[in-house]
N, C-alpha and C positions, 0 to 999 in steps of 0.2 A: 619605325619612325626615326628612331637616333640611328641606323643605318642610311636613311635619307639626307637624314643633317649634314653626315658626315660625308656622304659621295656631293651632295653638294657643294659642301666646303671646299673639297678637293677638287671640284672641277670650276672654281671662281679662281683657287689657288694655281692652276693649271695658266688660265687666262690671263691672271695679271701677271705673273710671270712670265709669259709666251709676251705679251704685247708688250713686257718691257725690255727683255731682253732683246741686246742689237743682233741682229742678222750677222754671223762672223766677221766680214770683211767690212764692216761697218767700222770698228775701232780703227781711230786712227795711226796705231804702231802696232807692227808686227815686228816677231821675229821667228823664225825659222830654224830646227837643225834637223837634221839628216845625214843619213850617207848616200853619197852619189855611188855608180856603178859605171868602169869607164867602160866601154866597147870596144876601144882598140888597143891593139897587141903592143906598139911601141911601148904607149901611155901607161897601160898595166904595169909592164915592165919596170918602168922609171917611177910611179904613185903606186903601184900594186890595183887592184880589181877592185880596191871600196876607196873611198878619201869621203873625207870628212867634208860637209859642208854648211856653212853657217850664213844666214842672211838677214837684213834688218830691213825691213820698207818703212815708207810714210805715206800714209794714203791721203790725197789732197780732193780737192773741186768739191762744189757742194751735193748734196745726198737728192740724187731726182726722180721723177718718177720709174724711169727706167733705171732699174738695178745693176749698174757699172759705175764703176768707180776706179781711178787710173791711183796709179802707185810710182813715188821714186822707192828705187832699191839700190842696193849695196850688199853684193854676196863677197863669198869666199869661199874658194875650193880647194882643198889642200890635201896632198900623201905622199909616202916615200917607199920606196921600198928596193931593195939591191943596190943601196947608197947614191940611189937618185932620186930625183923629188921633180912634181911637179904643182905648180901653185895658180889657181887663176883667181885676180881681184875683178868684178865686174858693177861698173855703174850704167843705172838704166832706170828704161820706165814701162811697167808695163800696166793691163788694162784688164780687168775680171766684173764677174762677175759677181753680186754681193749676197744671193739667196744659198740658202743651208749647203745647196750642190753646189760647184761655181768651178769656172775654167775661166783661163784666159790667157793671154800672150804677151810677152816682154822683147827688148831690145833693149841691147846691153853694148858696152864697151868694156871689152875685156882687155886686162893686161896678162899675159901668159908669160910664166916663167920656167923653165928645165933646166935640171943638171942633172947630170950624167957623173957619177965616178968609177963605175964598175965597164969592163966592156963586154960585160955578157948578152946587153941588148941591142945588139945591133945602131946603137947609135952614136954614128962614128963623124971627128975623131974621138976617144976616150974621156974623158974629164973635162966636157965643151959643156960648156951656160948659155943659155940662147934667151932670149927675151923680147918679146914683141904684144903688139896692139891689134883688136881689130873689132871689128862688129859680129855681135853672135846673138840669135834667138832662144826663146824657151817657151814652152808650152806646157802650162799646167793645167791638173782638176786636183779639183779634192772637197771633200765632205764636213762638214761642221759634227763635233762629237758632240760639244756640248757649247750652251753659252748661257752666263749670265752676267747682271751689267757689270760693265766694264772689263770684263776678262771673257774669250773666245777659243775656244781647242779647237784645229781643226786636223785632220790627217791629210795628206799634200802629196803627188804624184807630179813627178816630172819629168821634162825631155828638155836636156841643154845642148845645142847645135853650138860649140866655140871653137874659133880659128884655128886652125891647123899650123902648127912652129915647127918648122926644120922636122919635117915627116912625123909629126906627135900631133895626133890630134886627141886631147883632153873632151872631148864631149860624151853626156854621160846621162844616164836617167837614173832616178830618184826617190825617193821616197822619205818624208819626213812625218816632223809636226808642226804647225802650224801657230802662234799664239797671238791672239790680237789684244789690243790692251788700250 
């Protein structure tokens, strides 16, 4: 009998905790960090093969019956490595999904930044800064670890397609964590 009490307890404790906590992407502030992984040879070169990346959204519209919910964001992409650097600022908006699993896709305006001071990569002349604008995509999933109210962990996978500067293209996929709040 006091074994019954107790699976009971625990499974009303189950419920009200499930039914109150939000759905991950429910909170309205996230933030993000991760390392990105770039894919090409120049970019490696001048950021090295990981750069760091950090992002902040706000998730706006109100909560409907279909589970999407759009996001401004604000990332940062940053590394260096053979005494070149490359850095991308990106504002955007993108649109997900808000159940435990959840994908979805952004558009962004990226500012891209290079410099070069070594001339071991190929990107010539030597000691050239280049900077430029343009429109880039991303495409994410990821998985909710945990949630309870007001705080949301989730693990985050992704793909960032951004404009290619003076033969660098900084695009790169991902993997973070996720924090809704």
């Amino acid at each position: 009998m006091f074994r019954s009490v107790i699976m009971r307890g625990i499974a009303v404790f189950v419920l009200v905790f499930s039914a109150s906590a939000p759905a991950l992407a429910d909170g309205p502030f996230s933030v993000y960090a991760g390392p990105q992984f770039i894919s090409q040879g120049t970019a490696q070169g001048l950021a090295g093969d990981i750069q760091g990346d950090v992002a902040v959204g706000y998730d706006f519209g109100p909560k409907t019956i279909v589970p999407v919910r759009a996001r401004f964001d604000l990332d940062d992409a940053f590394g260096s490595s053979n005494g070149g650097r490359v850095g991308v600022v990106g504002i955007g908006a993108s649109a997900r999904l808000t159940t435990p699993l959840y994908a979805g896709l952004g558009f962004s305006v990226y500012n891209i930044n290079v410099r070069e001071s070594a001339c071991a990569t190929g990107f010539a002349p030597c000691g050239v800064s280049a900077s430029g604008t343009g429109v880039g995509t991303s495409i994410f999933v990821g998985s909710k670890l945990f949630s309870v109210p007001g705080l949301g962990l989730a693990i985050e996978g992704s793909y960032k397609k951004i404009p290619t500067l003076d033969g660098v293209d900084p695009s790169s996929f991902g993997i973070g964590l996720r924090a809704s709040l």
